[in-house]
N, C-alpha and C positions, 0 to 999 in steps of 0.2 A: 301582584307579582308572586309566583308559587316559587315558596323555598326548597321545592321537589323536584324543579325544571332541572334539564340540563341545564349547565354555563360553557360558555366558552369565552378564553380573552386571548391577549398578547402575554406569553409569560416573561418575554424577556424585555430587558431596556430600551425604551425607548429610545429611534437612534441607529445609523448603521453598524452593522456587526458582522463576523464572518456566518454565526448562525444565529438562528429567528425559531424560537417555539413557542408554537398554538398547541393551547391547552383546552381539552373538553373533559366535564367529568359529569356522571349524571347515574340512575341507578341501574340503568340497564343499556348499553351504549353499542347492542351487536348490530342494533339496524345501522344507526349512522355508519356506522362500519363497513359495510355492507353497500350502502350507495355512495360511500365515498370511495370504496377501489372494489366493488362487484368483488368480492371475496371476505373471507373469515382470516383473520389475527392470530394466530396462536396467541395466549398470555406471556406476554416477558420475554418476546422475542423479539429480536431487532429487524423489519422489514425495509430494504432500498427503493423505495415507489416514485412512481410519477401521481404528483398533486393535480388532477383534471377537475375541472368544474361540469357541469351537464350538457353543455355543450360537446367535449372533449379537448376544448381548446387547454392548453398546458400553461398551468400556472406556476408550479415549480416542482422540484423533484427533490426527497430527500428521507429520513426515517422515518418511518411510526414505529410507533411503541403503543401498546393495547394492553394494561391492567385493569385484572376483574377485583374486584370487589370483593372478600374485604382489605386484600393485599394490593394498595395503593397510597398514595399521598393522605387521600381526603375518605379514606373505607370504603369510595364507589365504583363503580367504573370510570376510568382516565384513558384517554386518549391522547398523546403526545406528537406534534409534527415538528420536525426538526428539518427546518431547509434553512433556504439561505436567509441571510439577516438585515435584508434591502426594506423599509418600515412601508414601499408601497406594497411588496411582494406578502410581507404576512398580512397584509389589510384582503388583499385578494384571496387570500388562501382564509382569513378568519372569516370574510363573507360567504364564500362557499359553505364551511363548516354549517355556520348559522344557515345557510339555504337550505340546507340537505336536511337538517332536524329540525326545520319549523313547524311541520304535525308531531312533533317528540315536545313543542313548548319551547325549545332551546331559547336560550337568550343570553345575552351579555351579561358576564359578571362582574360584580361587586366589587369595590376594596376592600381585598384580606378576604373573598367569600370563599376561596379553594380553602385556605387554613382554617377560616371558621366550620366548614364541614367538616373536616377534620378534628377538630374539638368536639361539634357536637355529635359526631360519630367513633368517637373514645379512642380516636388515633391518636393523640396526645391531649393532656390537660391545657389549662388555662396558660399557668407559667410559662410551660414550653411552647403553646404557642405564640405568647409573645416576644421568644427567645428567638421565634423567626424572623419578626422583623428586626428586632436587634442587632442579631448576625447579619442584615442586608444594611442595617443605616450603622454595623461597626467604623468606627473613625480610624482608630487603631490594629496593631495584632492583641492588647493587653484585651481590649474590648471582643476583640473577636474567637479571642479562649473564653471568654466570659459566658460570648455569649450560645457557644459551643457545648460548652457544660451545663448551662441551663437548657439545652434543648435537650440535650442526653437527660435528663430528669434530674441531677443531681441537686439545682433545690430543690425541685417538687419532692424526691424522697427526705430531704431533713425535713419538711415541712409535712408531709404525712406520718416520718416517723413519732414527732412531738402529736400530735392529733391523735392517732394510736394508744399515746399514754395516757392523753387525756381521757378519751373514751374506758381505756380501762376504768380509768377511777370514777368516771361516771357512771358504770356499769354498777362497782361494788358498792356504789352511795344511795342510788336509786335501787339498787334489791334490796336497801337498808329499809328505805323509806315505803316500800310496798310492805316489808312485814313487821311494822311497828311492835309486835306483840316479842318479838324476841328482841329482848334485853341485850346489845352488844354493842359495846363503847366502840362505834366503829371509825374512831379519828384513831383511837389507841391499837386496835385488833388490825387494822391493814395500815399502819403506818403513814397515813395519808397527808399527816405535818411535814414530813421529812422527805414524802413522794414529792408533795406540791415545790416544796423548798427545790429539790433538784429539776423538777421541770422548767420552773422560775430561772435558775441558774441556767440552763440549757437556750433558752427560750431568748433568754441575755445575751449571750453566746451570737445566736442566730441573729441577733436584732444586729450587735455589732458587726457582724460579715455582710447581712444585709446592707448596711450604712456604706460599706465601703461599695458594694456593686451598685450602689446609687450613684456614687460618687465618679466610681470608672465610669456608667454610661451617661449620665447626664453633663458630668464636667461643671463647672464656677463660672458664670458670668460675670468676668469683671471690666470695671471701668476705668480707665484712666483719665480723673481730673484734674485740673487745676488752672492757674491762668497760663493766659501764651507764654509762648516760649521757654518755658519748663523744661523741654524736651519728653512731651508725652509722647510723639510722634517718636520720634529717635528711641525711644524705650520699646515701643511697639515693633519695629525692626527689629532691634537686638535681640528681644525675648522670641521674635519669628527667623530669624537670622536670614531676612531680605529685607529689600524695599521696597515696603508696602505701601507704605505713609510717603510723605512729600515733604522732607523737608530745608527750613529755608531759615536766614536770620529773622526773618518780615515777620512780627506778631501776626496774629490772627489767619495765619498760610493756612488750619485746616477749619472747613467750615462747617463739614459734616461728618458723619461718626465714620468711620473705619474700623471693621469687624473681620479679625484672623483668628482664625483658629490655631491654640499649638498644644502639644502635648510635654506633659511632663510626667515623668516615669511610666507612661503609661496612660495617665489622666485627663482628658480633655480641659482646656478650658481656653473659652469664648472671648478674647480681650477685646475691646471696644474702647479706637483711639475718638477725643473728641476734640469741641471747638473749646479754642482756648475761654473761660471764664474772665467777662469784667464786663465792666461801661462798656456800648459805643453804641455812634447814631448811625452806625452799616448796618442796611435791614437787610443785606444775605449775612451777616455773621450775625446779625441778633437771632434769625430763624437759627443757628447752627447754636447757636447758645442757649436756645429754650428748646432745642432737641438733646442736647448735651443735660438739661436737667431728668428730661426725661427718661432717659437711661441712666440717670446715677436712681432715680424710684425704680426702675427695674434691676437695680445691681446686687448679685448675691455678694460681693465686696470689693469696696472702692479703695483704689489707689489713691492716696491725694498726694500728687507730684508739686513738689517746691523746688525752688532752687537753693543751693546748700550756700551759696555764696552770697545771698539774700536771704537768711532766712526770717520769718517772723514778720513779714510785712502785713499793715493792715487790709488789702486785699483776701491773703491768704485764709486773716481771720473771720472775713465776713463768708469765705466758701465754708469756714469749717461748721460755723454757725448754721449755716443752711442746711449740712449733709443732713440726712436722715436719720433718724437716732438707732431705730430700727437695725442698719444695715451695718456690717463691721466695714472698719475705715482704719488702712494702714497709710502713716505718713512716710513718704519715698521722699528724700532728698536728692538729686542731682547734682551732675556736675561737681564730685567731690574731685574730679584729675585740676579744678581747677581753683582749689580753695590755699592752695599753696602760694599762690601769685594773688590773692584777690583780697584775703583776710590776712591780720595782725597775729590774731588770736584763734588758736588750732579751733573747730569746729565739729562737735560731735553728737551724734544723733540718742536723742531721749529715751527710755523705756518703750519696748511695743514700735520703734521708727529705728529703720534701715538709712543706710547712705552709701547711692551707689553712682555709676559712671556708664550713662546709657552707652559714650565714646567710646570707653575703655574695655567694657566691660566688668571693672572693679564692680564685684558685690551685687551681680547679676546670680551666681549662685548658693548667696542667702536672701534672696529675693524669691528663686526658683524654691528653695527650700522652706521659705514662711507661705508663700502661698499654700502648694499643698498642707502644711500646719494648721491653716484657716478653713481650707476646705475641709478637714478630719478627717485626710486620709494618711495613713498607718501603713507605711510598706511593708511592715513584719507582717501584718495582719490582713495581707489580701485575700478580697472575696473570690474563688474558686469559680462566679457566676455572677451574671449582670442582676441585677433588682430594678426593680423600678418603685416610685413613691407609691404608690398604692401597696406594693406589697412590704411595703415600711410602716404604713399607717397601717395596716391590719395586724403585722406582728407585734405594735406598740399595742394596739386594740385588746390584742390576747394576753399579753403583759398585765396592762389594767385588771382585767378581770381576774386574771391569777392571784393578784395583787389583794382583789374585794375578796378572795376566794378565801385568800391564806386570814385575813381581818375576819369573818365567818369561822374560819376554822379554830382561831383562838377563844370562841367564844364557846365550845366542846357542843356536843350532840345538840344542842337547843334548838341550832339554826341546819341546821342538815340541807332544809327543802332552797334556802336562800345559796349553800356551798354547793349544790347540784347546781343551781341556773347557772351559776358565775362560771363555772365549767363547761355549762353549754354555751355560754354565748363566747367564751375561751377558743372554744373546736371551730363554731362557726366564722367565727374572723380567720381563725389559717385555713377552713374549706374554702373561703372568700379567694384566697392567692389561688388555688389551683382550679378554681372554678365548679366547686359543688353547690357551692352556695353564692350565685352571681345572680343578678337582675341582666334583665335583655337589655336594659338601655346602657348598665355596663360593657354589655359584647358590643353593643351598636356600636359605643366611643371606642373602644379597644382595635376591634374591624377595619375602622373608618381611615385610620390612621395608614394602614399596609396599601401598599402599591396593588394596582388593579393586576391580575395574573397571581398573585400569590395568597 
């Protein structure tokens, strides 16, 4: 399969729509041009055409649009049809396409292959391409300025501009090291203690803004456990403000997980109602109970719902023993509208545990408020731009080595050739984010993931 063929796909969603655009792009596209309406395009003009196939028979009617190369989406030439958005209408209109450039090689493309040209044709970097599909899988609008500004380059520039510094001081460390014969304390002569100190700080900085655009675009998996009739179900509605869940007085009403999405302040997060936790000899709720464990090892933090008018029962304690040790675990008490009438003795919730009222509402918005506290995310301090864990793990990567660099540095000129690596391999993990320094089988994963058309 030559990575030099034309492509062409469906660019838009799959699905009727009022418009439908087939995309082709390749490095020279005037032929296809040419048997597809026996005429030349101007560049970046909007033409009204009839879509014919070789027959003549009419397939539909609607814009081209013809971008040369290297002013285009992906730096090649693009060809755009814009008719209507019927999923039989552009399958006949993409066939054509493909029939017309099959001595050009033309063939179907990829997931993510238009952005990936695009990258490896320096129409944007790594980051901002991945800020494409971000902005297409945004949940929210907080996510979709996120991921807005990462496409406009605004991480990719704080992340080249710390690379830049680092390179400096590479530059001045390694002319040291080529002219050993001149004498010059070069930790003391260019300040290089007090540089590295502020890139460190800088680099900190960036790691924390990073963590939060993790956080806007990935969101918290969380679980809601505990045994029946807790009101895990009814907590899942309130925090979704419908009815999602089903519920009923009958223990054991949900059997399998129930997964809504909601947001708070902006923040995604995945809640997953489950089957209630105990004994029984029902082999559909024991299946819904050993799916219910499964998801609390998948959970980035679990609720463990009790009831506030029971509390402490030995059930309770045999879930807590099982949880994960691994994963953070908030105990939610329930049913506080009802501890007035039910208990002797007022009833109040321990250090790190909440007490609220899925009914009422009571204490739903310090619930809404510990979660994002668990997740780590910071409303003073939000990320301007989506992140994603990979470019977490590389800015921690360049951290580390800063880190080895400054340990090296306290040890004055001895170690020179040891505080030069730790600098390069410093640059190389933030080249890693924007893609100067990537593996192909990173773009394969990265690619793989975008919708077919973009």
């Amino acid at each position: 399969m030559s990575a030099q063929a034309p492509i062409a796909a469906i660019a838009t969603a799959p699905g009727r729509g009022g418009i439908g655009v087939v995309r082709v792009s390749g490095a020279d596209l005037t032929g296809l041009v040419r048997r597809l309406f026996q005429r030349d395009l101007a560049p970046r003009h909007a033409y009204y055409l009839p879509f014919r196939n070789d027959a003549g028979e009419l397939l539909d009617e609607g814009i081209a649009l013809y971008f040369r190369a290297p002013h285009s989406y992906t730096g090649e030439d693009v060809l755009e049809l814009q008719g209507h958005g019927g999923p039989a209408v552009l399958r006949r209109v993409l066939e054509h396409c493909l029939a017309a450039g099959r001595d050009l090689g033309i063939r179907l493309a990829e997931p993510g292959e238009f952005t990936r040209r695009a990258f490896l044709n320096d129409r944007m970097d790594l980051a901002q391409a991945e800020a494409v599909a971000d902005l297409i899988d945004a949940s929210s609008a907080a996510a979709a300025r996120g991921a807005v500004a990462s496409l406009s380059g605004e991480f990719s520039r704080r992340v080249n501009a710390l690379s830049e510094r680092i390179i400096h001081l590479r530059m001045l460390v390694e002319a040291t090291l080529d002219f050993p014969e001149e004498e010059i304390d070069f930790l003391e002569k260019y300040q290089a203690r007090p540089t590295l100190d502020a890139l460190a700080a800088d680099l900190g900085h960036l790691i924390a803004q990073a963590r939060q655009g993790v956080i806007l675009r990935e969101g918290l998996h969380v679980v809601l456990a505990g045994q029946p009739n807790v009101g895990k179900s009814s907590l899942l509605n309130a925090l979704a403000g419908d009815d999602i869940a089903i519920v009923t007085p009958i223990a054991g009403t949900t059997r399998d997980k129930v997964v809504q999405e909601i947001h708070i302040d902006g923040v995604p997060l995945h809640i997953v109602d489950t089957a209630g936790l105990r004994d029984t000899d029902d082999t559909v709720e024991s299946i819904g109970i050993a799916r219910t464990w499964q998801e609390i090892e998948r959970a980035d933090l679990i609720l463990h719902l009790q009831d506030a008018t029971q509390p402490g029962g030995e059930l309770d304690a045999q879930i807590t023993a099982r949880l994960p040790a691994h994963t953070p675990v908030l105990k939610v008490y329930n049913k506080i509208d009802l501890l007035s009438t039910s208990l002797s003795t007022p009833f109040s919730p321990g250090p790190g545990e909440l007490g609220i009222s899925a009914k009422s509402g009571q204490g739903l918005d310090a619930l809404r408020a510990e979660l994002l506290k668990i997740a780590g995310w910071n409303p003073g301090a939000e990320s301007p731009w989506l992140a994603r864990e990979r470019h977490l793990l590389a800015l921690r990567q360049a951290a580390e080595h800063l880190d080895i660099a400054a340990e090296h540095a306290s040890q004055d000129d001895r170690v020179l050739d040891l505080f030069a690596e730790e600098l390069r391999l410093a640059h190389e993990s933030l080249s890693a984010i924007t893609g100067k320094f990537t593996s192909d089988d990173l773009l394969g994963e990265i690619f793989s993931s975008f919708c077919i058309g973009k």
